[in-house]
FIVO-539904 format. One record per residue: residue in one letter; residue number from 1; z, x, y of N, C-alpha, C, O in turn. Coordinates in pm, 1 decimal, decimal comma, padded with zeros to 6 digits, always signed. Atoms other than C-alpha are relative to their C-alpha. Layout:
<kemars>
<residuo:A	num:NUM	n.c3:Z	n.c1:X	n.c2:Y	ca.c3:Z	ca.c1:X	ca.c2:Y	c.c3:Z	c.c1:X	c.c2:Y	o.c3:Z	o.c1:X	o.c2:Y>
...
</kemars>
This chain:
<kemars>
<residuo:X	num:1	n.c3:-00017,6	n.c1:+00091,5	n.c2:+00109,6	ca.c3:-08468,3	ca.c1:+01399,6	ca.c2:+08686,9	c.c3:+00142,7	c.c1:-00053,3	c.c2:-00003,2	o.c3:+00169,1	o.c1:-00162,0	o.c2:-00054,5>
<residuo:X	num:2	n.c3:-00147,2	n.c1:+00039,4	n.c2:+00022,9	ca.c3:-08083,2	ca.c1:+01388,9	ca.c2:+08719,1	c.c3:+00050,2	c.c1:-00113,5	c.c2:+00078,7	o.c3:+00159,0	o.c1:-00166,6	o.c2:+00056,4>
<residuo:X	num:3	n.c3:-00024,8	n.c1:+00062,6	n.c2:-00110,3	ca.c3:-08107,9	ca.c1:+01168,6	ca.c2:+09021,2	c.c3:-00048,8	c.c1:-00118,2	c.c2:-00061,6	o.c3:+00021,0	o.c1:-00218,5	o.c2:-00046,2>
<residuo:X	num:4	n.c3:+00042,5	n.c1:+00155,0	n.c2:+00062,5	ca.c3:-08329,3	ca.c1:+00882,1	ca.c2:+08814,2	c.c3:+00107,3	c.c1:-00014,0	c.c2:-00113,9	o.c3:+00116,5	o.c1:-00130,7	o.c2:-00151,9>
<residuo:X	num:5	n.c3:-00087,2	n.c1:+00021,2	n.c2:+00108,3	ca.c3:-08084,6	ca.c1:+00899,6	ca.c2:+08553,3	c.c3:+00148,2	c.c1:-00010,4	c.c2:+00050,9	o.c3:+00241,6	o.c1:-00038,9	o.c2:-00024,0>
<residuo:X	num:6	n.c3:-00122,8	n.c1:+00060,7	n.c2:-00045,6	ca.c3:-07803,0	ca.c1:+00849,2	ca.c2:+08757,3	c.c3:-00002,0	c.c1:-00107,8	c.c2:+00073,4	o.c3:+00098,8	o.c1:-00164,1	o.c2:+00116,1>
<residuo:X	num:7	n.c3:+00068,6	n.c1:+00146,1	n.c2:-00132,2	ca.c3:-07967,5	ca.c1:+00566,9	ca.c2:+08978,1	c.c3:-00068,2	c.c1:-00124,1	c.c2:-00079,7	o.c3:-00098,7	o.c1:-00241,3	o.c2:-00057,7>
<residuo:X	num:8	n.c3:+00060,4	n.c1:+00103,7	n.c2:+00077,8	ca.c3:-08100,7	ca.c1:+00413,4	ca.c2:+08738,1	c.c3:-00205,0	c.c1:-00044,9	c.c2:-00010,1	o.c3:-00265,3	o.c1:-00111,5	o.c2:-00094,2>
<residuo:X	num:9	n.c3:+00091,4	n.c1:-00002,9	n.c2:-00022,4	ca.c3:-08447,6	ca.c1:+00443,1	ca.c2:+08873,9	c.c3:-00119,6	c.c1:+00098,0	c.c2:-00070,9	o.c3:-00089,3	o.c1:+00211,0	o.c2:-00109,1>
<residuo:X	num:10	n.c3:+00090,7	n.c1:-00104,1	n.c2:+00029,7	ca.c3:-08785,8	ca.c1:+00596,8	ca.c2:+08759,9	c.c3:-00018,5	c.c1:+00093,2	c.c2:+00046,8	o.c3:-00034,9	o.c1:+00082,8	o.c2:+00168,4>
<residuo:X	num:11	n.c3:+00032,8	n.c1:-00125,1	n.c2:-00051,6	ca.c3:-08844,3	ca.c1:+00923,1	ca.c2:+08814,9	c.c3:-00141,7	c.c1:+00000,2	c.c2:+00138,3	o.c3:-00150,7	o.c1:+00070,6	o.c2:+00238,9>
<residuo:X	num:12	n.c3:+00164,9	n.c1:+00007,4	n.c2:-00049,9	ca.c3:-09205,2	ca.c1:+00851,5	ca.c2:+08972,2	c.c3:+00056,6	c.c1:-00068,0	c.c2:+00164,6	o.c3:+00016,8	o.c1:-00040,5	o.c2:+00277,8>
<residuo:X	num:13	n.c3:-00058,7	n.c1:+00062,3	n.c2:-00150,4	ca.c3:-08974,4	ca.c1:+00616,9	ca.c2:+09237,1	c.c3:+00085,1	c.c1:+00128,8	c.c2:+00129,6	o.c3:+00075,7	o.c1:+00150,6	o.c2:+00250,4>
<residuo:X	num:14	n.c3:-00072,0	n.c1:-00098,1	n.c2:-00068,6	ca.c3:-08747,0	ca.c1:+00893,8	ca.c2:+09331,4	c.c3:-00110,1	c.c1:+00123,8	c.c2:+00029,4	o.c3:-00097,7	o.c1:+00193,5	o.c2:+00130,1>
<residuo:X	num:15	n.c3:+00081,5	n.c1:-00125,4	n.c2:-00051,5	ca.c3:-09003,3	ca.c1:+01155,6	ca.c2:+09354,8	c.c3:-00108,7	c.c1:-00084,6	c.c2:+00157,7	o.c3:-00150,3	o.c1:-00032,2	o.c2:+00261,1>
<residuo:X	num:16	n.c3:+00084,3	n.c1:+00060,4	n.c2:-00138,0	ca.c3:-09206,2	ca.c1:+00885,9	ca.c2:+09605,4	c.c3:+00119,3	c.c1:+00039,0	c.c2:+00116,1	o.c3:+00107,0	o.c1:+00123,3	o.c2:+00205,0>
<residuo:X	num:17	n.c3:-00074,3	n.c1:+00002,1	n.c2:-00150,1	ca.c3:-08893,3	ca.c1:+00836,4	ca.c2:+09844,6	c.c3:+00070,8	c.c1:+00183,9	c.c2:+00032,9	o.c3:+00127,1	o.c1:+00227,0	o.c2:+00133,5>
<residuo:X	num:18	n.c3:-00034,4	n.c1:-00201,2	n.c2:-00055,5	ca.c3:-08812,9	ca.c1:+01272,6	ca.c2:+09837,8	c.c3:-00117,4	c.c1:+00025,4	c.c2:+00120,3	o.c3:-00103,2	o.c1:+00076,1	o.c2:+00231,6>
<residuo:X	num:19	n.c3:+00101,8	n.c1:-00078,6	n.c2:-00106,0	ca.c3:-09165,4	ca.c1:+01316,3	ca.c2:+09992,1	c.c3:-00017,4	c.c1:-00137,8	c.c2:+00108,7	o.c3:-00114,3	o.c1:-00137,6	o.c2:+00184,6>
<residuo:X	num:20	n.c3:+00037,2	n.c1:+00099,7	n.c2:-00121,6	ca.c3:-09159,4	ca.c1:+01007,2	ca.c2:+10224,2	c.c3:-00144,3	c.c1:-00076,8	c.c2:-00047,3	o.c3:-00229,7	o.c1:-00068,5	o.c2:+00040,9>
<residuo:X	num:21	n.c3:+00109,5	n.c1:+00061,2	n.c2:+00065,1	ca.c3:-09439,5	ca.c1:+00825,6	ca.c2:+10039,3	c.c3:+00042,5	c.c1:-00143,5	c.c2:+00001,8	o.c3:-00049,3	o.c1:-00224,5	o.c2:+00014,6>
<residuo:X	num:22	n.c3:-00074,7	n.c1:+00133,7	n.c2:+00000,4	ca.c3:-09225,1	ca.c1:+00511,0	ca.c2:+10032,5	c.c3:+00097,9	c.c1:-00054,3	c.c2:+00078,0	o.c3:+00188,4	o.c1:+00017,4	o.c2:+00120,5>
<residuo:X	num:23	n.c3:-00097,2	n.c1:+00026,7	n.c2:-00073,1	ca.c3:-09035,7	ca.c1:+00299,3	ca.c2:+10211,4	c.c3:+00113,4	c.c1:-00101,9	c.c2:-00080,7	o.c3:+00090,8	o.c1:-00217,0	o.c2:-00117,9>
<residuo:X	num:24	n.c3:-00073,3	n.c1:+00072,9	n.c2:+00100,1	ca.c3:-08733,1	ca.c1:+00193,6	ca.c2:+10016,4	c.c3:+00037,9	c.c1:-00131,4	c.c2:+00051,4	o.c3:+00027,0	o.c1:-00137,5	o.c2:+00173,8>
<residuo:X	num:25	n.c3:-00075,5	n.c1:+00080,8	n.c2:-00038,2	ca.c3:-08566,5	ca.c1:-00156,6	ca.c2:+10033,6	c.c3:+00160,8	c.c1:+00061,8	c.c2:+00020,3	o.c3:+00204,0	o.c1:+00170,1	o.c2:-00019,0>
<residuo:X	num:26	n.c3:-00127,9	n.c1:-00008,0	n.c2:-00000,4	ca.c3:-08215,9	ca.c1:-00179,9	ca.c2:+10119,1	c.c3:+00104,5	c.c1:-00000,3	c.c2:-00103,5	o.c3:+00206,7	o.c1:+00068,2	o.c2:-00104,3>
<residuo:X	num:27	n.c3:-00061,9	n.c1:+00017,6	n.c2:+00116,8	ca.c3:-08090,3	ca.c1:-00287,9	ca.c2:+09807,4	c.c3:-00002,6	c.c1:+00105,8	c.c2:-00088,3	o.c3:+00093,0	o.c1:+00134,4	o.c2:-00160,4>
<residuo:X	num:28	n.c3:+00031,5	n.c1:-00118,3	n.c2:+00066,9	ca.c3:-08287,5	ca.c1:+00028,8	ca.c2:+09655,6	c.c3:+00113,2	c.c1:+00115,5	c.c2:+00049,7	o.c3:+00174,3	o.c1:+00183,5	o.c2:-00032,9>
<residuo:X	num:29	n.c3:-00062,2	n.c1:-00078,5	n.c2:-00033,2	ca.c3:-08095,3	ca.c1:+00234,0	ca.c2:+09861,6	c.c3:+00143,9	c.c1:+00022,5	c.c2:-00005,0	o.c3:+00202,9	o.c1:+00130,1	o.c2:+00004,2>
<residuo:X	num:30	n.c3:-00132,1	n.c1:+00011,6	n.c2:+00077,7	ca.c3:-07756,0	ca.c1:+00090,7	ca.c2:+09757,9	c.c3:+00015,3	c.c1:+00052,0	c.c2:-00132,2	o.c3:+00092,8	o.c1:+00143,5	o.c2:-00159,8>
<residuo:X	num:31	n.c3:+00023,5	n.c1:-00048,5	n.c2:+00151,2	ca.c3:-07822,6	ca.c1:+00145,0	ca.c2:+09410,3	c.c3:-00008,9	c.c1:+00139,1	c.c2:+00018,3	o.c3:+00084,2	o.c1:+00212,3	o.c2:-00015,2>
<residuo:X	num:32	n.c3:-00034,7	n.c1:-00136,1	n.c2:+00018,7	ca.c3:-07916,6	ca.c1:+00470,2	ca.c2:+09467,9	c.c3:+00126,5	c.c1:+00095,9	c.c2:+00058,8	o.c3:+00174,4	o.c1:+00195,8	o.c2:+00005,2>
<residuo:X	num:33	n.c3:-00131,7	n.c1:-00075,3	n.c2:-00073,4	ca.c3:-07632,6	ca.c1:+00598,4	ca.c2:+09686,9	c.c3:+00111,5	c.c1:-00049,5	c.c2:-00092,6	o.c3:+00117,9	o.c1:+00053,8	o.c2:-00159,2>
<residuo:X	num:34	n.c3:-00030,7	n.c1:+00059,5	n.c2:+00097,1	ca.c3:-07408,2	ca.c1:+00418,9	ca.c2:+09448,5	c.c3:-00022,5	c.c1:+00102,9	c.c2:-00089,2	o.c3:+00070,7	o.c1:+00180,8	o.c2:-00109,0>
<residuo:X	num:35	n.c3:-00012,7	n.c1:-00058,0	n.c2:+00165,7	ca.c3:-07551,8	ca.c1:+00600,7	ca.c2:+09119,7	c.c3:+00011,8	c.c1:+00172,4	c.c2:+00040,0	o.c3:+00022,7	o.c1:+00261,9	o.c2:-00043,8>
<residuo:X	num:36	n.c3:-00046,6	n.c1:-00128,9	n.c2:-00083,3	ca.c3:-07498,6	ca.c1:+00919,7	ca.c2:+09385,6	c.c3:+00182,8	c.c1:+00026,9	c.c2:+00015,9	o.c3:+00245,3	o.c1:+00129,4	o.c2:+00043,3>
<residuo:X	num:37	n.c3:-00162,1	n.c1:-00053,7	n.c2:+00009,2	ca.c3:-07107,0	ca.c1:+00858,7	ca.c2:+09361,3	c.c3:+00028,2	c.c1:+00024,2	c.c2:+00195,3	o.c3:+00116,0	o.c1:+00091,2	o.c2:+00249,7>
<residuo:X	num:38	n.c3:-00014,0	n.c1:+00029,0	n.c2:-00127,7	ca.c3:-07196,5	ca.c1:+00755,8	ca.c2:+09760,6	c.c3:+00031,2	c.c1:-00167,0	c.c2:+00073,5	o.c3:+00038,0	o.c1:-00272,3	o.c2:+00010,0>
<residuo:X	num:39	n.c3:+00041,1	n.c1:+00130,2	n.c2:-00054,3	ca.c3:-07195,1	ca.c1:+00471,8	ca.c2:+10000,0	c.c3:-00012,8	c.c1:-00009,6	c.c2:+00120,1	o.c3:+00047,2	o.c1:+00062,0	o.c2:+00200,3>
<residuo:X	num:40	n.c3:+00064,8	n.c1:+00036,9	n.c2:-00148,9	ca.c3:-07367,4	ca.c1:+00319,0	ca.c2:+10304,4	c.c3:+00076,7	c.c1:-00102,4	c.c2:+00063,2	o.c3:+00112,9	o.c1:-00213,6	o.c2:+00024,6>
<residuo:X	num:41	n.c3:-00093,7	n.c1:+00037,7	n.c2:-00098,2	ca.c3:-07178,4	ca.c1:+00252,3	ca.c2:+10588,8	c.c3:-00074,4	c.c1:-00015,4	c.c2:+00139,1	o.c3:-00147,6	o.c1:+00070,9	o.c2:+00187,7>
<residuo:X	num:42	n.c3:+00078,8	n.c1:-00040,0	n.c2:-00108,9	ca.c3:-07297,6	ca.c1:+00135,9	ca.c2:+10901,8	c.c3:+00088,8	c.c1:-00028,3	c.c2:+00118,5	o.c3:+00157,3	o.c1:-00128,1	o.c2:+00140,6>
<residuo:X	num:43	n.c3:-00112,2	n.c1:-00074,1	n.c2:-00114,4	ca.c3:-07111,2	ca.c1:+00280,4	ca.c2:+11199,0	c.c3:-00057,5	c.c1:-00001,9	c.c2:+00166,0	o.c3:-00148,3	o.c1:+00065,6	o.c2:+00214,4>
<residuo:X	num:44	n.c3:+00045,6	n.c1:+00011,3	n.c2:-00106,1	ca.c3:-07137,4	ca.c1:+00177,4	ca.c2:+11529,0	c.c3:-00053,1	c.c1:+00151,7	c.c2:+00100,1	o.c3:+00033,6	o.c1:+00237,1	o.c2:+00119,1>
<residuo:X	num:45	n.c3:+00056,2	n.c1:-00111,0	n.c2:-00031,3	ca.c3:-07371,1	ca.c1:+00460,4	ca.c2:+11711,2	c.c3:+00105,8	c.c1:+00038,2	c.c2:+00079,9	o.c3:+00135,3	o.c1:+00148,3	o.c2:+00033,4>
<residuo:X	num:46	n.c3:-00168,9	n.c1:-00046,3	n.c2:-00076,5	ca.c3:-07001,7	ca.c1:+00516,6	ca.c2:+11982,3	c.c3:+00048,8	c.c1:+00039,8	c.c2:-00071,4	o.c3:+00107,2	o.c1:+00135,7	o.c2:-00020,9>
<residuo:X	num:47	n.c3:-00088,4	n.c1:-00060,1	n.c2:+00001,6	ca.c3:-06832,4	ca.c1:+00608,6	ca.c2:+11766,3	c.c3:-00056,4	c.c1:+00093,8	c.c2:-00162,0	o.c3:+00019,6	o.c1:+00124,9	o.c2:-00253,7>
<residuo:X	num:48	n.c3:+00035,4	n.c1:-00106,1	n.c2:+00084,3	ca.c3:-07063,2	ca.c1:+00834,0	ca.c2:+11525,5	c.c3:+00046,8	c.c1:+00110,7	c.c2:+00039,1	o.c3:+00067,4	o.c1:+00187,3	o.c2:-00055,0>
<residuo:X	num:49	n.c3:-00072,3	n.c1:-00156,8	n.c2:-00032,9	ca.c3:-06909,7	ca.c1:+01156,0	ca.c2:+11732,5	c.c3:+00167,9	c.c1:-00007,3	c.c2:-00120,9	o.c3:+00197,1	o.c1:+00086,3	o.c2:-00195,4>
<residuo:X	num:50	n.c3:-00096,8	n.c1:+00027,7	n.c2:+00028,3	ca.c3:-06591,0	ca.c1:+01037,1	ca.c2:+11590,3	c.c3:+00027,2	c.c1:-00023,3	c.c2:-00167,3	o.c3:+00125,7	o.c1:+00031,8	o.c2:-00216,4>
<residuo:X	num:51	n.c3:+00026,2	n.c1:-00032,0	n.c2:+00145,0	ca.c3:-06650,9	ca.c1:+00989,5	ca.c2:+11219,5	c.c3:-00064,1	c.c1:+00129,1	c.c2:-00003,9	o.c3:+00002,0	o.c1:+00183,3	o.c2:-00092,5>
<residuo:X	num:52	n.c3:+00077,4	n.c1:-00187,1	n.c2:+00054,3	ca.c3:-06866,5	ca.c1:+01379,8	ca.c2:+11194,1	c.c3:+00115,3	c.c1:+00039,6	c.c2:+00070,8	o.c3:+00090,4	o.c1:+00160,0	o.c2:+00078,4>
<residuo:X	num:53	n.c3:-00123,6	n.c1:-00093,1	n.c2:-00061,2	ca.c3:-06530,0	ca.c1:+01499,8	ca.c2:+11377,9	c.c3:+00112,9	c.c1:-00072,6	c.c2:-00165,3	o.c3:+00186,2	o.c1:-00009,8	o.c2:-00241,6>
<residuo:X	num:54	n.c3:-00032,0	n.c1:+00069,1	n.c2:+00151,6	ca.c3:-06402,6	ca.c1:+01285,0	ca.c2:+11062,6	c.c3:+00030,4	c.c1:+00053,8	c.c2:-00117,7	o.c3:+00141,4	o.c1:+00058,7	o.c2:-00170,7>
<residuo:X	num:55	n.c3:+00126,5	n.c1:-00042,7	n.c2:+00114,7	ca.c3:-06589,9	ca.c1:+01417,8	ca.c2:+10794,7	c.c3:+00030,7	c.c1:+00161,0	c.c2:+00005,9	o.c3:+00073,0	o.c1:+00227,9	o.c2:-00088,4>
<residuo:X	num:56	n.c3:-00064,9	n.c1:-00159,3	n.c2:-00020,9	ca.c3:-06520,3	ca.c1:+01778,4	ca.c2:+10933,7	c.c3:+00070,1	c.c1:+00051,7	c.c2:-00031,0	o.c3:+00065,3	o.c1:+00160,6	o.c2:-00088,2>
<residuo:X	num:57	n.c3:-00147,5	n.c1:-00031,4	n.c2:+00030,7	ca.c3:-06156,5	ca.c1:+01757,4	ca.c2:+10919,2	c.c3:-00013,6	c.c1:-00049,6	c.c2:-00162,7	o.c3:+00033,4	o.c1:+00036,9	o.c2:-00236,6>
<residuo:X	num:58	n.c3:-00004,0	n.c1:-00016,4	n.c2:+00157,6	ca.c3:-06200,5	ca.c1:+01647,5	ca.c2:+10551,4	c.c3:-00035,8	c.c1:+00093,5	c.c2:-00049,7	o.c3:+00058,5	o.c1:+00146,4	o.c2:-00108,6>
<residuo:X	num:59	n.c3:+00061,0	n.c1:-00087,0	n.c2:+00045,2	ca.c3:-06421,6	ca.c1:+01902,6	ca.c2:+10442,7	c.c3:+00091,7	c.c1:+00142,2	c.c2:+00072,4	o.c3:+00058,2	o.c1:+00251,3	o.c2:+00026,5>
<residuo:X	num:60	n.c3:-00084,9	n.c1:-00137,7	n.c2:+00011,7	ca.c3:-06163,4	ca.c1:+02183,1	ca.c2:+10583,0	c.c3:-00031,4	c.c1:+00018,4	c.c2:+00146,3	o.c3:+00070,8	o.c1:+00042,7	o.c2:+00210,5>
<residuo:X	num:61	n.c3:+00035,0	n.c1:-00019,4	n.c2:-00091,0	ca.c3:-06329,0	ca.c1:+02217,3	ca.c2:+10885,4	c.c3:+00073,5	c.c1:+00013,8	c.c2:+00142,7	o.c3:+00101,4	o.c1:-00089,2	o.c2:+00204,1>
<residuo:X	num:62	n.c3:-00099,6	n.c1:+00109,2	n.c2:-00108,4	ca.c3:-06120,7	ca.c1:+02262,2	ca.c2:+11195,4	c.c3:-00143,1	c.c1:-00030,8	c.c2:+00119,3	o.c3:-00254,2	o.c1:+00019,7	o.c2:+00135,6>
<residuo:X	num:63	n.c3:+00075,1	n.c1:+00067,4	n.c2:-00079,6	ca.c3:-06263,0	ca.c1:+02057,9	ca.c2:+11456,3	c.c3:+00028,3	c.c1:+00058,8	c.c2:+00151,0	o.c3:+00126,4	o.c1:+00114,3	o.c2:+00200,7>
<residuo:X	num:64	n.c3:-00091,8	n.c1:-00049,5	n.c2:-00185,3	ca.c3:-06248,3	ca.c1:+02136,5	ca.c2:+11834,2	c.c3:+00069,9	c.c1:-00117,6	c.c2:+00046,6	o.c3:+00097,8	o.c1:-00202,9	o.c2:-00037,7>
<residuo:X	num:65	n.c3:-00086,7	n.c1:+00054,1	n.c2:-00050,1	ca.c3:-06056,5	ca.c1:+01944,9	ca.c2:+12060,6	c.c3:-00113,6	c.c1:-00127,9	c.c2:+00058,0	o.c3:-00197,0	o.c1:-00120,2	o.c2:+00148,2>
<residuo:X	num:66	n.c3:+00116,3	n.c1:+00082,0	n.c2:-00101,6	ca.c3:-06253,9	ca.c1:+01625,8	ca.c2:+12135,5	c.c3:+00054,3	c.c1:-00183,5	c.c2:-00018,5	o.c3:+00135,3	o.c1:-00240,2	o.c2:-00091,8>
<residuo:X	num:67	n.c3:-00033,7	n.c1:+00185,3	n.c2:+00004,3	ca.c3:-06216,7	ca.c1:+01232,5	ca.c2:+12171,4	c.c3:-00064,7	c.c1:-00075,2	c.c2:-00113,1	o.c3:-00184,9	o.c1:-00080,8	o.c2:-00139,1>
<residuo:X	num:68	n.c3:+00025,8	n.c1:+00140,7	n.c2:+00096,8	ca.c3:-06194,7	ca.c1:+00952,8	ca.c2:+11891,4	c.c3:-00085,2	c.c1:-00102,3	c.c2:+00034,4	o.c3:-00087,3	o.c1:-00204,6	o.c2:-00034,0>
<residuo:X	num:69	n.c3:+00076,5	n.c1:+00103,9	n.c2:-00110,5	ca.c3:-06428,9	ca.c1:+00760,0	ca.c2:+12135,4	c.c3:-00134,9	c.c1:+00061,5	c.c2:-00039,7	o.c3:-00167,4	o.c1:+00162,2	o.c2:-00102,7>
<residuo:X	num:70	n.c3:+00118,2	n.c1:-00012,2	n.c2:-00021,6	ca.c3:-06767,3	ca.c1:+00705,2	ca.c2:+12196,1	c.c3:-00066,2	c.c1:+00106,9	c.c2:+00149,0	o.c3:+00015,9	o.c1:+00185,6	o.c2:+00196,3>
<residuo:X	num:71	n.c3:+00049,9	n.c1:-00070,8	n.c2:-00137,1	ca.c3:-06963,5	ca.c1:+00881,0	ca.c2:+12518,3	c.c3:+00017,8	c.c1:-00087,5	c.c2:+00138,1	o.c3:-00023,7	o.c1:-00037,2	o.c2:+00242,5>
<residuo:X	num:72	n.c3:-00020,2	n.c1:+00054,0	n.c2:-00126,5	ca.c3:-06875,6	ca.c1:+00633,2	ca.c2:+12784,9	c.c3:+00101,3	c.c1:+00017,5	c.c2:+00049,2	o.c3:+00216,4	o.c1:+00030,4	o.c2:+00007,7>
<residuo:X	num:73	n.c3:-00100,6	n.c1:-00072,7	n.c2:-00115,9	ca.c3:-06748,9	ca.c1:+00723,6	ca.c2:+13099,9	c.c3:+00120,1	c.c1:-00100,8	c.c2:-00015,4	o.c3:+00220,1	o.c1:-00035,3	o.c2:+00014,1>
<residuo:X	num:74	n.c3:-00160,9	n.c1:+00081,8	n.c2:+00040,9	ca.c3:-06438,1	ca.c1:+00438,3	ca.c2:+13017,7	c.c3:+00054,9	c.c1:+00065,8	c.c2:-00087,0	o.c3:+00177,9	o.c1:+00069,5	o.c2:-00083,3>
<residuo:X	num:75	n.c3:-00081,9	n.c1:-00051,5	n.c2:+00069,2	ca.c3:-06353,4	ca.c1:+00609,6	ca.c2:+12783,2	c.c3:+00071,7	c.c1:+00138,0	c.c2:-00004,3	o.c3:+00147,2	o.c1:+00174,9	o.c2:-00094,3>
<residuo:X	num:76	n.c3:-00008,0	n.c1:-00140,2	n.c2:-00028,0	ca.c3:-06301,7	ca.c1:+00944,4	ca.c2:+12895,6	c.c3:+00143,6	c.c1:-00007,7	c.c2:+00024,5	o.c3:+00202,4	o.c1:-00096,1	o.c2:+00086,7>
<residuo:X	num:77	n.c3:-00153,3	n.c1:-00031,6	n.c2:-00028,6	ca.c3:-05953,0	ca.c1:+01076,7	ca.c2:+12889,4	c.c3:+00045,8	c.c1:+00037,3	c.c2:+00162,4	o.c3:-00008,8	o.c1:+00107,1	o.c2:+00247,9>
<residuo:X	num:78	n.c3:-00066,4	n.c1:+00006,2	n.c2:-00187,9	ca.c3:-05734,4	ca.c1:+01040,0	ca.c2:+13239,8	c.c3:+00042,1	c.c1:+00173,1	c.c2:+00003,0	o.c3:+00087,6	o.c1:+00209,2	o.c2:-00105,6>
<residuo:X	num:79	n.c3:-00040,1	n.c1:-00113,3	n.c2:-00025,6	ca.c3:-05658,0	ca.c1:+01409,5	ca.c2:+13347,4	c.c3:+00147,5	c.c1:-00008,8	c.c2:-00005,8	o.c3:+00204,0	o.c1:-00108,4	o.c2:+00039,5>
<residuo:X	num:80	n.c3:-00165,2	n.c1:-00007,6	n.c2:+00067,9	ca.c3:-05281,5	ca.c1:+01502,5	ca.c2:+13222,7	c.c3:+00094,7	c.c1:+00075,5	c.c2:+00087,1	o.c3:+00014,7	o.c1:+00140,8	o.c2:+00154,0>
<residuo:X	num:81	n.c3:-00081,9	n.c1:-00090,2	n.c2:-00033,4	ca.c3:-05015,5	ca.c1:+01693,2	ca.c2:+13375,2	c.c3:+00082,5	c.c1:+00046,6	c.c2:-00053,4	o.c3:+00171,9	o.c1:+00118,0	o.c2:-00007,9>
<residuo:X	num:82	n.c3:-00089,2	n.c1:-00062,9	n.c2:+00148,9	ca.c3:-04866,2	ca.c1:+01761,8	ca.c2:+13046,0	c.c3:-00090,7	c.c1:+00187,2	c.c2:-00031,2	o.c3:-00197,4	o.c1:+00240,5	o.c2:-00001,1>
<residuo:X	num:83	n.c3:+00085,8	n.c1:-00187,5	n.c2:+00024,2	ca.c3:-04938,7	ca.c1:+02166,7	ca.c2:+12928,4	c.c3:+00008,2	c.c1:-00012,6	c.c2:-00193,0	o.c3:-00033,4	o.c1:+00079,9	o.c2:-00262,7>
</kemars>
């Protein structure tokens, strides 16, 4: 109930899109992320490793040692001779 009352939406709506009964619009889904104190971002799939290494380090998390990049072989770090 806390979720239609912060979204603004009927209860009967939010209980459809929990069990997958519905397929929301886009606009629905602003609103609700929105009355969630969220927002939708859309992030090129390259460099999703790179935001959840992001997101990690916010939340406290330490991260391992990994690249700001996407998975392509261009981007791969040159071997170093630094220690």
């Amino acid at each position: 109930m806390q979720v239609a009352e912060l979204t603004g939406k009927r209860q009967s709506q939010i209980v459809r899109l929990e069990r997958g009964l519905a397929d929301p619009r886009l606009s629905s889904l602003v609103e609700i992320s929105n009355g969630l104190g969220m927002e939708i971002v859309a992030v090129p799939t390259r460099l999703v490793p790179a935001v959840r290494r992001l997101m990690k380090e916010q939340d406290g998390v330490p991260a391992t040692r990994s690249r700001l990049v996407g998975n392509d072989p261009e981007d791969a770090e040159e071997p170093s001779d630094e220690f």
